[in-house]
N, C-alpha and C positions, 0 to 999 in steps of 0.2 A: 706281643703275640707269640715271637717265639718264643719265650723265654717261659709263657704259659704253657706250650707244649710243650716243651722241654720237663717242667716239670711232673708233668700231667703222662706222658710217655716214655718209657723203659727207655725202647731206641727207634729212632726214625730211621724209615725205611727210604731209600733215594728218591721212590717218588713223593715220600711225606717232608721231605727234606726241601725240594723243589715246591709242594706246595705252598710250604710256608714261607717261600721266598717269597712267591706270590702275593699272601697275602700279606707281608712285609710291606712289598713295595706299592702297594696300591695307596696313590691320592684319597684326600679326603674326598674331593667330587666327586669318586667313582667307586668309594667303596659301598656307599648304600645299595649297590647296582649288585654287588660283586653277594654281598650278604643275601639280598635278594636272591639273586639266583643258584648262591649255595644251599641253600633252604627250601628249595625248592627245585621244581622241574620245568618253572616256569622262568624266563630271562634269558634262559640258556639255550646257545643257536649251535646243533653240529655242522662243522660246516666242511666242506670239501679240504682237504691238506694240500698245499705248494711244497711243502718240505716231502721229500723223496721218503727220507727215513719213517715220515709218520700217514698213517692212513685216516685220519682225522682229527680234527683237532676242535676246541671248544671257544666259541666268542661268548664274551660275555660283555655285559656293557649295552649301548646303543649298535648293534648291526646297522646299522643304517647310516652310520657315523662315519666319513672318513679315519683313516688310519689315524689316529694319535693318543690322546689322553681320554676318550670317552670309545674307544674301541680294544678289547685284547681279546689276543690270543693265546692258550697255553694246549698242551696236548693232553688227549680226551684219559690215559691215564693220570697226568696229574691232576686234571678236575678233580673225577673219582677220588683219590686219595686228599684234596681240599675238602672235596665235602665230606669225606666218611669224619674230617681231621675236626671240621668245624661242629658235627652232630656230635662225636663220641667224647670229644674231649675238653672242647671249650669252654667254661665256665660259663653261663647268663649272663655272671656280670664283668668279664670281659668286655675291654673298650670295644672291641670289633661290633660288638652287638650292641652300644651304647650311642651308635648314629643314628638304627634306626632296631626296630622289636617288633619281629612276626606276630601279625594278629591273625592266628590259624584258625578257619573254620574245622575244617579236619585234615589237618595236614599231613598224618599218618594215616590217610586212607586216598585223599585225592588230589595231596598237594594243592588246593586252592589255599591261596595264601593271598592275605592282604597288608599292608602298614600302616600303621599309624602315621601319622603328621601332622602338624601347624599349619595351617593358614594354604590348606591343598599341597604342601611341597612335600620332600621329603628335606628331613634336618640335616645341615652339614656340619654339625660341631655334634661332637657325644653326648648324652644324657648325665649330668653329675651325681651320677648315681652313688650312695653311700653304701660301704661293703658291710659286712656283718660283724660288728665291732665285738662280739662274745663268742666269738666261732671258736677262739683261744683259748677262754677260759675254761679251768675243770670242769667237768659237766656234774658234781655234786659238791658242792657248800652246805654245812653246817651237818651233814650227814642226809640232804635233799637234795634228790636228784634233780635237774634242771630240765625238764623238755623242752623249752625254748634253745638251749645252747647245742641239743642234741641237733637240733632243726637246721641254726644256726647254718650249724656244721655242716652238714647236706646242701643247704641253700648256697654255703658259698662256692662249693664244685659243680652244682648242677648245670646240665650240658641242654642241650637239645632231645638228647635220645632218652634223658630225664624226664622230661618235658612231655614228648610224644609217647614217652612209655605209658605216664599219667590220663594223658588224653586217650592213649586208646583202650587203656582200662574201663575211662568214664564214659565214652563211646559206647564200651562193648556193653555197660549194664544200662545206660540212663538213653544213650541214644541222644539224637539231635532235638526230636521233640519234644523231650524234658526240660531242657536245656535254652535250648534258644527262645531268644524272647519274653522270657520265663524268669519270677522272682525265684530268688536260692538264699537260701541259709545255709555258709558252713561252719557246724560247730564245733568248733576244736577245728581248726585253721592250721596249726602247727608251723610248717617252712612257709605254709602258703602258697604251694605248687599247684595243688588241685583247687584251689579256689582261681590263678591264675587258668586253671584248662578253661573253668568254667564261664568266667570272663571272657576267654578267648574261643568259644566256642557259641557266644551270642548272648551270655544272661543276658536281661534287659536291667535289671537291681540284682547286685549281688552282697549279700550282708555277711561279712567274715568275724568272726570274734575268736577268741581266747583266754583262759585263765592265768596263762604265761606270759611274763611281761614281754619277753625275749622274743616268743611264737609271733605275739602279738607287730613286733618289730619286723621280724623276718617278711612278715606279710604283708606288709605296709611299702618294705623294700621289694618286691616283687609287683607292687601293685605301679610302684613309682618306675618300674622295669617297664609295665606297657603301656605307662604314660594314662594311665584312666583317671578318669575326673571324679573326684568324690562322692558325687550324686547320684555313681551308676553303681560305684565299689565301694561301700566304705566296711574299713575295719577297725575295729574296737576293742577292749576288755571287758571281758562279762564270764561268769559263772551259770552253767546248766542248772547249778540249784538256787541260784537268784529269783524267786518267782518276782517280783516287781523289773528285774530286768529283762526275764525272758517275757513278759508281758507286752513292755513297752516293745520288742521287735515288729509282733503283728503276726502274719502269717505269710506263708510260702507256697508255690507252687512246689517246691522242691526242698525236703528238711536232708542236711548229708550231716550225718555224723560216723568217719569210719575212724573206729578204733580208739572210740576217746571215753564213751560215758565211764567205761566198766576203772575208769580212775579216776572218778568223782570222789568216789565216797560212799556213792549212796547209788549204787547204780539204777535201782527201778524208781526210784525219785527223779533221776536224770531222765530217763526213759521215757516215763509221762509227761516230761515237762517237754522235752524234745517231742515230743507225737502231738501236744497244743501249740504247735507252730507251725502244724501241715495245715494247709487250706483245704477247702472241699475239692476233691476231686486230685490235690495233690501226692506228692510221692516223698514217702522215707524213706530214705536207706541208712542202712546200720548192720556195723560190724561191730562183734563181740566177739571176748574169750571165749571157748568153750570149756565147758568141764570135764574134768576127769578126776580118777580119784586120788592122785599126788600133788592138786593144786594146793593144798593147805601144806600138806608135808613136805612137798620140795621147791614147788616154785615158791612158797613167802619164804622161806629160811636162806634160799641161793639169792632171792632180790635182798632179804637181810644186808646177810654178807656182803653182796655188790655194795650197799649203799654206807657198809663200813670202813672200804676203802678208803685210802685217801687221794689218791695220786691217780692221774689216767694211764700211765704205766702199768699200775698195781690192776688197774679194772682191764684191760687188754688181755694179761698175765690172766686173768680169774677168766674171762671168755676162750684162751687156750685149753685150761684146766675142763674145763667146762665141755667145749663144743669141738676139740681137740683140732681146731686150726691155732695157728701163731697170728697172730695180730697183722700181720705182713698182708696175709692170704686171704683178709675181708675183705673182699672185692668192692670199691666204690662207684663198680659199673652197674643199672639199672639189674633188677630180674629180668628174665625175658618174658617170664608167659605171669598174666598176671599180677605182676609186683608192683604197679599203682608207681612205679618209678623210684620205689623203694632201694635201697642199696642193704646189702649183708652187713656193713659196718655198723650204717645207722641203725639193722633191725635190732643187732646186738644190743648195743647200746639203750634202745627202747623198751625193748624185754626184759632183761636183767635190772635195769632202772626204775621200769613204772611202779608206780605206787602212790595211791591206793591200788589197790588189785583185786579184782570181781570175775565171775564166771558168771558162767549163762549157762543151763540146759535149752534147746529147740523148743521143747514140750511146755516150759516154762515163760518161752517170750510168745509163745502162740496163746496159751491162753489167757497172758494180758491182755493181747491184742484182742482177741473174740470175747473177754469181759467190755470191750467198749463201747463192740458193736460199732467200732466204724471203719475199718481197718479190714483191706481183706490181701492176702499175699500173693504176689507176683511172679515173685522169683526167690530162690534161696539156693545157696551153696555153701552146703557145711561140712566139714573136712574132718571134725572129731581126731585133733590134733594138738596135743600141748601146745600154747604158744600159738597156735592159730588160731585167725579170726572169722569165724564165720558169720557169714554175708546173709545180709536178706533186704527186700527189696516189697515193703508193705504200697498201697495205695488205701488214700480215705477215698472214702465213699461218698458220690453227690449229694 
C-alpha cells in the first residue's frame, strides 16, 4: 500500500504520510471496516477527543467495540487525508480493495454504498484478482494500433475518483431509472469502467462485448473486480458489423455505445445495427466524431504518422510535437467536468491511434433516425470540436 502511493504520488504530505501508516497497519479483520468507511460517509463515528492537542478525532471500525483490534482511532485530519489518499490514488486493483469492492448505488451523490459478499459475510482474504498483463506492451504492433492495451493502460491505475467520475457522468445523462433494474448493452466495452458503473448502479442483465481481444480482457478483469456472477454481467467478443452476432444479443432497455462505432469501419452500418438492439420504449445513447472540414487533411495523415511510429517514446514525442505538452504533463488524473473518468494521457493516446476513423454531421444522424420512424431525441450535446464527441441520447418509441 505504501509503496503504491509512493509511486502514485510526487510527495506526501505529513498527514498523507501518517495515513498511510494507518492503512499499513490495519489487520486483515478490520480492514474491510476501514475500506468501508473510507468510501464512504457511512462507518465513520466523529467522536469527541481525550487528547488535549486534537479537537476530534475519527473511530472507525465497530464503535461499540471495546478498545482493541475492532476499534480505532486516528485524528479527523488524518482520515480526511486517508480518504482523499484511498479515492485519488489507489488503484482498483490494489490489495486494500481486494477484501472487499463497493457496490455503489450513487455514491458520488449520496454515498449509499453497499458490498458485496459470500455466504452474507464480508471476505477476509483479498480477491485473486489478475492485473492487466498488456498494460506494458507497445500500444501499436504491425503498424495497428491496439485499444485494448490503450484501456489496459487506464485500467491498471484506475482509482475511485475514476470510477465516480464515470458514474457521475452516467448519472448525469442516463439517470437511475434507465439504469436500474434495467437490460444494458455496452458496445465497445473498452477498460470496462462504465459497464462496471453500470453493474454498480443496479443493471439487472448487463451484456458487455468488444472487437479487442485486450478490451475484451480488461473488462472481464473488472467484472471479476465486483465479484458478479456471469448470468447478470457477461462479457464477450463480437463486432457491431456482425449481423448474426448482433442478432443473437436480443434487445435492450438500454443500447451505450460512447465513442466506438465512428471505428468500425462502416460507421452508419454500425449505427443501424446498434439502434436493432434498443427495445420498445428503450434508450440509445451515442457519441460520435464530429465534422469539420480538416478531418480528412489532418486528422487521417497526423493518425498516419502516429500509427508509423514505432516505440511509445517516439508516440509521447509526436503528442509534445502535437499538443505542445511533454509527455510528463498528461495528467492520469480523471477530467473533472464531464470526462466519463477519462484521463489526458489515455485521450491522447485514443485520438491519435483510432482507426478507422469516421465523422458524423447532427443533421446527418437526425435524419437516419427520422427515416426509421422510431426514434425520437431526448437530449444532445454537441460541441463542434475536432476530436470531440458529440453526445446524443435518442429513445424508441412504444
Amino acid at each position: 500500500c505504501k509503496g503504491l502511493l509512493h509511486n502514485n504520488i510526487p510527495k506526501l504530505s505529513c498527514a498523507a504520510l501518517d495515513a498511510v501508516t494507518v492503512l499499513q497497519s490495519c489487520p486483515g479483520n478490520v480492514l474491510w471496516r476501514l475500506v468501508f468507511a473510507l468510501t464512504s460517509n457511512v462507518g465513520a463515528h466523529i467522536v469527541p477527543s481525550r487528547d488535549a492537542n486534537l479537537r476530534t478525532k475519527v473511530c472507525y471500525g465497530d464503535s461499540d467495540a471495546p478498545d482493541g483490534e475492532e476499534k480505532r482511532f486516528i485524528s479527523t485530519s488524518v482520515w480526511l487525508e486517508a480518504k482523499r489518499l484511498v479515492r485519488d490514488h489507489l488503484p482498483l486493483t490494489a490489495p486494500l480493495f481486494r477484501y472487499t469492492f463497493p457496490t455503489c448505488s450513487r455514491p458520488f451523490r449520496n454515498d449509499t454504498v453497499r458490498f458485496f459478499s459470500s455466504g452474507g459475510g464480508f471476505p477476509r482474504e483479498p480477491l485473486n484478482l489478475k492485473l492487466f498483463p498488456n498494460a506494458a506492451k507497445e500500444l501499436i504492433t504491425a503498424g495497428k494500433f491496439t485499444f485494448g492495451r490503450n484501456w489496459e493502460r487506464y485500467a491498471q491505475t484506475a482509482t475511485l475518483y475514476h470510477l465516480w467520475s464515470a458514474c457521475d457522468d452516467m448519472e448525469d445523462w442516463l439517470g437511475d431509472s434507465v439504469i436500474h433494474g434495467k437490460t444494458v448493452l455496452d458496445l465497445g466495452s473498452g477498460s470496462g469502467i462504465h459497464s462496471l458503473c453500470m453493474y454498480l448502479m443496479g443493471a439487472a442483465r448487463l451484456v458487455s462485448f468488444d472487437y479487442d481481444d485486450d478490451s475484451v480482457s480488461s473488462t472481464k478483469r473488472f467484472r471479476e473486480l465486483a465479484q458478479a456472477p456471469e448470468d447478470r454481467w457477461t462479457v464477450t467478443r463480437g463486432s457491431a458489423l456482425d449481423n448474426d452476432f448482433m442478432a443473437s444479443l436480443g434487445t435492450f432497455d438500454l443500447v451505450y455505445s460512447w465513442g466506438v462505432l465512428h471505428h468500425t469501419g462502416n460507421m452508419w452500418a454500425a449505427i443501424e445495427k446498434a439502434s436493432q438492439r434498443v427495445g420498445h420504449g428503450g434508450v440509445f445513447m451515442i457519441a460520435l466524431y464530429c465534422w469539420h472540414p480538416e478531418w480528412r487533411s489532418k486528422d487521417l495523415r497526423e493518425k498516419k504518422e502516429y500509427r508509423s511510429l514505432k516505440t511509445d517514446a517516439e508516440r509521447k514525442e509526436f503528442v509534445f510535437k502535437h499538443q505542445g505538452r511533454k509527455p510528463e504533463d498528461l495528467s492520469t488524473k480523471a477530467f473533472s467536468l464531464g470526462g466519463r473518468g477519462m484521463t489526458q494521457s489515455t485521450n491522447a493516446a485514443d485520438w491519435y491511434g483510432g482507426f478507422p476513423y469516421e465523422v458524423h454531421r447532427t443533421e446527418d444522424l437526425h435524419k437516419f433516425f427520422s427515416s426509421t420512424g422510431l426514434f425520437v431525441e431526448e437530449r444532445r450535446l454537441v460541441y463542434n470540436i475536432p476530436s470531440f464527441n458529440d453526445i446524443y441520447r435518442f429513445r424508441r418509441m412504444l
